[in-house]
C-alpha positions as CSV (number, residue, x, y, z in Angstrom):
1,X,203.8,149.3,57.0
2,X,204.1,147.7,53.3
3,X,207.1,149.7,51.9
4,X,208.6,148.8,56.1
5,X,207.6,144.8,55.5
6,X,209.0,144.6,52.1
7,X,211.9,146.8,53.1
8,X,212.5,144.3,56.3
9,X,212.0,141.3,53.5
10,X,214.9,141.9,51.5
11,X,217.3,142.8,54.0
12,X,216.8,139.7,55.7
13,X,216.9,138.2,52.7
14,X,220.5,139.4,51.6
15,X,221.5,138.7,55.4
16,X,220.5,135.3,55.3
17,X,222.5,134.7,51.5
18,X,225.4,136.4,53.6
19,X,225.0,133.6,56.2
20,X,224.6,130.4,54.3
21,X,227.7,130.2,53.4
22,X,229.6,130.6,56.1
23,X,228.9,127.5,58.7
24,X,230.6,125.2,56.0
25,X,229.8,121.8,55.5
26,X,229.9,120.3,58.7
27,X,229.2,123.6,60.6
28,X,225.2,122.6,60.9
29,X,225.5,119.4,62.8
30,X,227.8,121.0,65.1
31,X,225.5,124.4,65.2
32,X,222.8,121.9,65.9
33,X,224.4,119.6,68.6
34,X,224.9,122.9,70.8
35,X,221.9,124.5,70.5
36,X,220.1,121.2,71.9
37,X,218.4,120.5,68.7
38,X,219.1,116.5,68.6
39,X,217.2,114.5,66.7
40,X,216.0,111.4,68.1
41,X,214.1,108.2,66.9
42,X,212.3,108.6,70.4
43,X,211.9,111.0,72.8
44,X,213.6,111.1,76.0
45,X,211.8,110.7,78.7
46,X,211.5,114.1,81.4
47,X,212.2,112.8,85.0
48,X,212.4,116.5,86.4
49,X,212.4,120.6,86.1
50,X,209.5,122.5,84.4
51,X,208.5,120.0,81.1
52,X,208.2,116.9,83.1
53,X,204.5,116.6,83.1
54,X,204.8,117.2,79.2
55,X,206.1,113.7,78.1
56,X,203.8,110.5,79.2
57,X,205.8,107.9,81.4
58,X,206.3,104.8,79.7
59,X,203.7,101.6,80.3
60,X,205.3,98.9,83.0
61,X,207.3,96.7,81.9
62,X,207.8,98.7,78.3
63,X,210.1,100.9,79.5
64,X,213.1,98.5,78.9
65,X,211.6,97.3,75.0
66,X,211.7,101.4,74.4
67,X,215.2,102.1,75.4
68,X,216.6,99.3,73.6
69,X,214.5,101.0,70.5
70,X,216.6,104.6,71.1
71,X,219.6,102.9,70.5
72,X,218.5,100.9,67.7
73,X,219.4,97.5,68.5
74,X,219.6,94.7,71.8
75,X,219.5,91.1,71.4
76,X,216.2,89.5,72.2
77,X,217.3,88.2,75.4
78,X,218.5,92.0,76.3
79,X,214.8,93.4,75.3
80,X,212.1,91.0,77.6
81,X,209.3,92.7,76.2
82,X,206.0,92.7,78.5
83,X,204.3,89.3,78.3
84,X,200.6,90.9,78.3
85,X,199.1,87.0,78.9
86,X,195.5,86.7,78.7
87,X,192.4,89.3,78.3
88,X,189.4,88.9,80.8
89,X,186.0,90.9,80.8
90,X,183.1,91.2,82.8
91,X,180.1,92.4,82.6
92,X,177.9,93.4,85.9
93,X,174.3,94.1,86.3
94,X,174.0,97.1,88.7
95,X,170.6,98.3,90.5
96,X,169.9,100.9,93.0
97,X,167.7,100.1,95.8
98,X,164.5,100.7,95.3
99,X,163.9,102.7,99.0
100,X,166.6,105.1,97.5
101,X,165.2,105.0,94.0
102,X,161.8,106.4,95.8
103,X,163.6,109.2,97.8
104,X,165.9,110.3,94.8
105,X,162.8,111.0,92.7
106,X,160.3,113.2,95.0
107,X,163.8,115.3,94.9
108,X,163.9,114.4,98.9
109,X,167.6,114.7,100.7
110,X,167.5,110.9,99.9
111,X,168.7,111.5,96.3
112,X,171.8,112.7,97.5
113,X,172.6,109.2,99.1
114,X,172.4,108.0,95.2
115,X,175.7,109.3,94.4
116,X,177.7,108.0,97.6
117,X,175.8,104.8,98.0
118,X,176.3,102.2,100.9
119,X,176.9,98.5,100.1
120,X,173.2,97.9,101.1
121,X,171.9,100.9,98.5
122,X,173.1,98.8,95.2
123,X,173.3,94.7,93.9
124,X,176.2,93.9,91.3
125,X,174.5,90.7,89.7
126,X,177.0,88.8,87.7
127,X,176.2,89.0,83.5
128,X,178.8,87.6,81.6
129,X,182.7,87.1,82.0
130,X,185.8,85.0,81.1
131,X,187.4,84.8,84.5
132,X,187.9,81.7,86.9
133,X,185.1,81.8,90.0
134,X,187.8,83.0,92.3
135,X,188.8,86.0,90.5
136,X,185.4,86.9,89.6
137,X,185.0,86.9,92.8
138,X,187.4,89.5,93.5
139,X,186.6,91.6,90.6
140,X,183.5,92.4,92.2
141,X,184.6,93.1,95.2
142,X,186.7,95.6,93.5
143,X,183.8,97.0,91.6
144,X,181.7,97.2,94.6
145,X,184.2,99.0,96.8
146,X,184.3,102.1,93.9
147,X,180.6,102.1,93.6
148,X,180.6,102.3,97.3
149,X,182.8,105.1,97.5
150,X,181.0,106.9,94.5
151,X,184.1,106.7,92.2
152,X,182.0,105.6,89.1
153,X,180.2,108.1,87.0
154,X,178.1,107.1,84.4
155,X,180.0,107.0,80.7
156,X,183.2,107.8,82.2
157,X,186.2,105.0,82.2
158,X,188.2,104.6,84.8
159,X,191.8,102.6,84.8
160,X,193.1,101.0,88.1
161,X,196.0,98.0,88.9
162,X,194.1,95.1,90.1
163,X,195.8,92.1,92.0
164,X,193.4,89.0,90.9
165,X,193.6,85.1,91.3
166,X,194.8,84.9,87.5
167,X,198.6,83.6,86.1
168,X,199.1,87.1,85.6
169,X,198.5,88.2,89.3
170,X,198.1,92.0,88.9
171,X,196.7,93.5,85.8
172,X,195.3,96.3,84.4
173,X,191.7,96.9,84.9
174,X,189.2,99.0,82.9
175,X,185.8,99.6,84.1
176,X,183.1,101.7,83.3
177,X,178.9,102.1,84.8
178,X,176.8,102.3,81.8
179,X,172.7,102.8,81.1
180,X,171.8,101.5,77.5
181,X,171.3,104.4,75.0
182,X,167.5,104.2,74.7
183,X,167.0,103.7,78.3
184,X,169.2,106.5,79.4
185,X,167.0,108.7,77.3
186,X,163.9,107.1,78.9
187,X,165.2,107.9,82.6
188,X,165.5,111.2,81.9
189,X,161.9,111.8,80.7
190,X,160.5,109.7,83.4
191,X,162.7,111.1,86.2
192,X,163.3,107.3,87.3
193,X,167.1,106.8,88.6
194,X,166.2,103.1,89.2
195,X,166.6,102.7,85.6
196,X,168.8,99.2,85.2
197,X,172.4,100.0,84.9
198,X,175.8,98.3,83.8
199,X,179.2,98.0,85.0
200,X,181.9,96.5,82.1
201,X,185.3,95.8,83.2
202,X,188.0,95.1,80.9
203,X,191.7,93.4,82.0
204,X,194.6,92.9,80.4
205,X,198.2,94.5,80.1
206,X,199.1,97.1,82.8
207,X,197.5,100.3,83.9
208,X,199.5,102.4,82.2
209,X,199.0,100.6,78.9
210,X,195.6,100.8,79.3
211,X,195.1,104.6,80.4
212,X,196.9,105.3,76.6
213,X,194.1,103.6,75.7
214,X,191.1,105.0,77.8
215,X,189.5,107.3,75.2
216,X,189.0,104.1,72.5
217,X,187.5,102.1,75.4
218,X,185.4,105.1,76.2
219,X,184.2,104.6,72.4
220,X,184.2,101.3,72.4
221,X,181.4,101.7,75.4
222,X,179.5,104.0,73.6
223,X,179.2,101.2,70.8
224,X,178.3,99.0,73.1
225,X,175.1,101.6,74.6
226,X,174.0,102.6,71.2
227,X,173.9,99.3,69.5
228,X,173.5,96.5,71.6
229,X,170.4,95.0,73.1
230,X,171.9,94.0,77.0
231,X,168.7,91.7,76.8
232,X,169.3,87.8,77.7
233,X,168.1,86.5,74.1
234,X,171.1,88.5,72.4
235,X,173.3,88.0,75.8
236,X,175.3,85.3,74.4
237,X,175.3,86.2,70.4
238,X,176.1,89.7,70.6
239,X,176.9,91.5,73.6
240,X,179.6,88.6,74.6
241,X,181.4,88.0,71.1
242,X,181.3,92.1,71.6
243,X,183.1,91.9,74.7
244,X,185.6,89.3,73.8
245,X,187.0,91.6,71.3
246,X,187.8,94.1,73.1
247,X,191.7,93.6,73.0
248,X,191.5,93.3,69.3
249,X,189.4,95.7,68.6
250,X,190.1,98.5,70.4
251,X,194.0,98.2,71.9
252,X,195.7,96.1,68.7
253,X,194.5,98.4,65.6
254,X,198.0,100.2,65.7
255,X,200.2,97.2,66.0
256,X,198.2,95.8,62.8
257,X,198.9,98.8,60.8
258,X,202.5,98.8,61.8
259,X,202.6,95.0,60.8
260,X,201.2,95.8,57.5
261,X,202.9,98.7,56.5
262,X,206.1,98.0,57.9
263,X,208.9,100.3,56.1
264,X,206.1,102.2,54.3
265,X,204.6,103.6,57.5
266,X,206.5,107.0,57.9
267,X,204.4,107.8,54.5
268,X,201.0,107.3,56.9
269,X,203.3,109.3,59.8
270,X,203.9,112.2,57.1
271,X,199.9,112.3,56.1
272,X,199.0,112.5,59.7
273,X,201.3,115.1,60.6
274,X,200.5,117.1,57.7
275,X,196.6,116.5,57.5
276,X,196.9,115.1,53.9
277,X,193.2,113.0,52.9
278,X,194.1,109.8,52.5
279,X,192.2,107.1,50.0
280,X,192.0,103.8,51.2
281,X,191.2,100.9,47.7
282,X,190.0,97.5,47.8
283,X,190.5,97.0,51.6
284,X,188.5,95.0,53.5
285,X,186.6,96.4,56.7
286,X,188.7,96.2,59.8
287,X,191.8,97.2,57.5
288,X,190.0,100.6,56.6
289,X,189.1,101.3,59.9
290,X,192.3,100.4,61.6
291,X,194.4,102.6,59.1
292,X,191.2,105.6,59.6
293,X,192.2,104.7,63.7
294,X,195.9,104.9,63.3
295,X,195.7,108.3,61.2
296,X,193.7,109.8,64.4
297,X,195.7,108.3,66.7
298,X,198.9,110.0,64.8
299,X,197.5,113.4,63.9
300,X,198.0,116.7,66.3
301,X,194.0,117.2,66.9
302,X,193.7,118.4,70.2
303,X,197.4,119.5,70.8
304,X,197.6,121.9,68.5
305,X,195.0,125.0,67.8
306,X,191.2,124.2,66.4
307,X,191.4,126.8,63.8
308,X,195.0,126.1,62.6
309,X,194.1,122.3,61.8
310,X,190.9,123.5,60.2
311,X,192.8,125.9,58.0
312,X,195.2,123.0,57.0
313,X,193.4,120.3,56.5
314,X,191.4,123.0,53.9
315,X,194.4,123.9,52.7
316,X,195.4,120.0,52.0
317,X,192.0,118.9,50.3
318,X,192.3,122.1,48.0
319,X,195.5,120.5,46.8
320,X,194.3,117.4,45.2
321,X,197.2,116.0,43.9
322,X,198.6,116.1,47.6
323,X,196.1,113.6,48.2
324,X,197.6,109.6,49.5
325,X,195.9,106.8,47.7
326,X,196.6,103.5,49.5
327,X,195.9,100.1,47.2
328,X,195.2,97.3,49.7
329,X,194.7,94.9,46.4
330,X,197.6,92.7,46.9
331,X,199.7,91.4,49.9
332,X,201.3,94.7,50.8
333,X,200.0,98.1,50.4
334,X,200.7,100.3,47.5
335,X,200.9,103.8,48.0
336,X,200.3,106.5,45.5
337,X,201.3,110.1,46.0
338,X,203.0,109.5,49.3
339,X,205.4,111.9,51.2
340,X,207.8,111.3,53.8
341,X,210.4,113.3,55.0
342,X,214.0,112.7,57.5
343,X,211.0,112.6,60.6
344,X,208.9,110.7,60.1
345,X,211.1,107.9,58.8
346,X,213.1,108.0,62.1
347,X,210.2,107.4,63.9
348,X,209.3,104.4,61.5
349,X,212.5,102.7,62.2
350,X,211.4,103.3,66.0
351,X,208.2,101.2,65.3
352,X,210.2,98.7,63.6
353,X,212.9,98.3,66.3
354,X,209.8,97.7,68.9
355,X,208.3,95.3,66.5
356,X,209.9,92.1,68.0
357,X,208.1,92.6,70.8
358,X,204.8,92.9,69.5
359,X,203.4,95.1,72.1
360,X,200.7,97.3,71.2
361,X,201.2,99.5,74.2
362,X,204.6,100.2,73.4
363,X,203.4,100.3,70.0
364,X,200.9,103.0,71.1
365,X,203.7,104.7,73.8
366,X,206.0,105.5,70.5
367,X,203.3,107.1,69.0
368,X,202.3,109.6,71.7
369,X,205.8,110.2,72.1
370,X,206.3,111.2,68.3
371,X,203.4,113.6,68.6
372,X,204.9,115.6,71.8
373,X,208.3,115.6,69.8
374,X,206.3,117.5,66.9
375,X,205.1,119.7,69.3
376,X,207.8,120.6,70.4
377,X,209.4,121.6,67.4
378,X,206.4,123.9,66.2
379,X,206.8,125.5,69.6
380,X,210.9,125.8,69.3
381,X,210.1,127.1,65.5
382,X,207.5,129.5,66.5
383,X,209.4,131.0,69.5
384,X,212.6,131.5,66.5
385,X,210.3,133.4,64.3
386,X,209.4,135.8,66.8
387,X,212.7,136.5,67.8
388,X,213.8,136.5,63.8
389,X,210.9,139.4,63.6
390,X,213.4,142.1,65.0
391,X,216.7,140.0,64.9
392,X,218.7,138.8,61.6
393,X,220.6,135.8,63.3
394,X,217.2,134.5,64.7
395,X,216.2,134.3,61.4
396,X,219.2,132.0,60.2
397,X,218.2,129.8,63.5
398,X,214.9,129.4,61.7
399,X,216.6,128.3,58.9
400,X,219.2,125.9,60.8
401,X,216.5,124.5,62.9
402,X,213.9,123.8,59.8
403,X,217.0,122.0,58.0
404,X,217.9,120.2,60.7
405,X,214.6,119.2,62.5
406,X,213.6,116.5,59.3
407,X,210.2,118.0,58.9
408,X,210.7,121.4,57.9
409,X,207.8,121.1,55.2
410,X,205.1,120.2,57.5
411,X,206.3,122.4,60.2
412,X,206.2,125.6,57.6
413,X,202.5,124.9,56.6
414,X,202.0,125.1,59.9
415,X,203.1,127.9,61.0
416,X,202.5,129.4,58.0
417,X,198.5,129.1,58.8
418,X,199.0,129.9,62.3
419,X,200.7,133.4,61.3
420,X,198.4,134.2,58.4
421,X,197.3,137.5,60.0
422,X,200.8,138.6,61.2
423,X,202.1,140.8,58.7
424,X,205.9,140.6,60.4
425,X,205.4,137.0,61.2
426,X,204.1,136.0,58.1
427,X,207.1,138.0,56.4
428,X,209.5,135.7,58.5
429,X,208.2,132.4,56.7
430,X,207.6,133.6,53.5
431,X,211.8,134.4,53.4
432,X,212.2,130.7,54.9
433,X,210.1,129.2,52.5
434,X,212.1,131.0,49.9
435,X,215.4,130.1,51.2
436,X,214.4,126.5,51.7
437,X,213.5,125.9,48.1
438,X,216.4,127.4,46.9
439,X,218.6,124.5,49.2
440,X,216.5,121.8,48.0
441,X,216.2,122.7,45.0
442,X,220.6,123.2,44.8
């Protein structure tokens, strides 16, 4: 298998230094254009066939602000960005009865009823909130037609479209039933489901802006159980400048970053993608953690294998002078050791086109799209070095498709870890990494 590999290496080797030369200069791009490889400051949007599930669809009213960013320009009055208006919160006191509390704990059929209660099983008592009388008003009716219907799980946000009596008329609504930390813990050893629960509903923005947004509400809950006392004495001086916040906090961290950054952010793209550490200097609080936010937000944890990202971001810290130090001492942020490559600065310019608008969903919409579009091309560039494996051209596609794609380095580490125990595989990208410092390096 050895003398076969290295056998196989060199004559793909001299095949591919018999290729290069032939496409000419221009013979890439057009090699590129009809093979489908485009690249694209944002990706299009699927609206059929088999990979239409695999791109999200675009918040209301953003959809607009993002086409005008794919082709890179629009006058203001051709972009209307989505005017998000006001935030509103509310927090709601919820208790079971206590007739069904009784049955649910002897374990009789009336603990059943606890999951699909009646409007007479439960009482929504009103804690704290922002909204006019009216709409409160129909914010709990809203409320206590899911609770009725047994559509609120404890810990688990839900997003919904409510129509309230607000200037904004219909907004996005996310709520979420709650037990405080310490006495979740308690009901559990004392077998009491009467335990006092809560129901937290934020509004603001649309529903689709705020379902790419559920998992940091989600957190921003679990914050909220662990370290707040939902007694009345800390009521008004914790729990309520708490849930105030909540827009800032937990939707707006991206848009900050962007703002701060500005042209140097497809340097914090690049150390996302790639899992380089980044060092944050002299920063103050919220700017550390809204630059920690926006490299989780931007990195591929979750779409791409557990054990590859583990192997790379091992391989990354091992490499210390790959390592991004950002110096938040002066007005703008200074960045030492940063890469970038043709990718990630495409998508930067997509931020900066949507900037005008100042909409963190579409903000947030960009960045989920740039991640699928990563995706994508580790898939494309995986499926190539299969087929290079036993074919010679398909090994010149790899090499066409890493030059063309813009992040040909990250994409190599990547596959490179994923194929570490292929011994054909891992032949395949040891040739491309050869052939691709040879080009950069001519």
């Amino acid at each position: 298998m050895t003398s076969y590999c290295s056998r196989w290496g060199e004559d793909t080797a001299r095949t591919l230094r018999k290729l290069l030369p032939a496409p000419g200069p221009g013979a890439g791009s057009r090699h590129t254009r009809r093979a489908g490889w485009q690249r694209s400051p944002v990706a299009p949007r699927c609206t059929g066939g088999a990979g239409a599930a695999m791109l999200p669809v675009l918040p209301d009213g953003d959809e607009r602000e993002l086409e005008s960013s794919e082709e890179g320009g629009g006058t203001g009055e051709e972009r209307r960005p989505e005017r998000h208006g006001c935030t509103y919160h509310g927090l709601y006191g919820y208790r079971r009865s206590a007739q069904q509390g009784a049955a649910g704990g002897d374990g009789s059929a009336g603990g059943a009823v606890a999951h699909t209660p009646s409007t007479e099983d439960f009482s929504l008592s009103l804690l704290d909130t922002n909204l006019p009388a009216e709409a409160e008003t129909e914010l709990r009716n809203f409320i206590a037609k899911r609770l009725t219907k047994g559509a609120l799980f404890e810990g688990m946000g839900n997003v919904a479209s409510v129509g309230l009596s607000i200037p904004e008329g219909k907004v996005g609504c996310y709520y979420c039933r709650f037990q405080q930390e310490s006495l979740l813990e308690m009901a559990t050893l004392e077998s009491d489901i009467n335990a006092p629960e809560y129901v937290v509903c934020f509004l603001g923005g649309s529903e689709k802006g705020l379902e790419l947004f559920r998992l940091e509400l989600d957190k921003y809950i679990q914050n909220l159980k662990i370290n707040l006392d939902l007694e009345q004495k800390s009521l008004e001086t914790c729990v309520s400048p708490y849930l105030r916040s909540w827009f800032e906090d937990a939707i707006c961290p991206i848009q900050r970053v962007m703002q701060l950054f500005q042209d140097k952010l497809a340097s914090l793209l690049h150390a996302a993608l790639s899992y380089t550490p980044v060092e944050v200097k002299n920063a103050d609080e919220r700017t550390e953690k809204d630059i920690s936010r926006f490299l989780a937000a931007a990195s591929l944890q979750g779409l791409v294998q557990e054990g590859t990202m583990t192997s790379l971001c091992i391989a990354m810290t091992e490499e210390q002078h790959k390592s991004m130090v950002i110096d938040c001492s002066g007005p703008q942020p200074q960045l030492h050791n940063a890469g970038s490559n043709r990718f990630c600065e495409d998508w930067m310019q997509a931020f900066v086109n949507g900037a005008e608008g100042a909409n963190p969903f579409l903000f947030r919409q960009i960045l989920e799209n740039f991640k699928l579009k990563a995706i994508q091309d580790i898939n494309n560039l995986k499926r190539f070095i299969r087929q290079a494996e036993m074919n010679h051209y398909a090994l010149f596609k790899c090499y066409l498709f890493l030059k063309n794609c813009g992040s040909g380095d990250i994409l190599l580490k990547i596959v490179k870890v994923e194929h570490a125990e292929m011994p054909e595989a891992r032949n395949v990208v040891t040739v491309l990494e050869e052939f691709m410092r040879e080009t950069s390096v001519a």
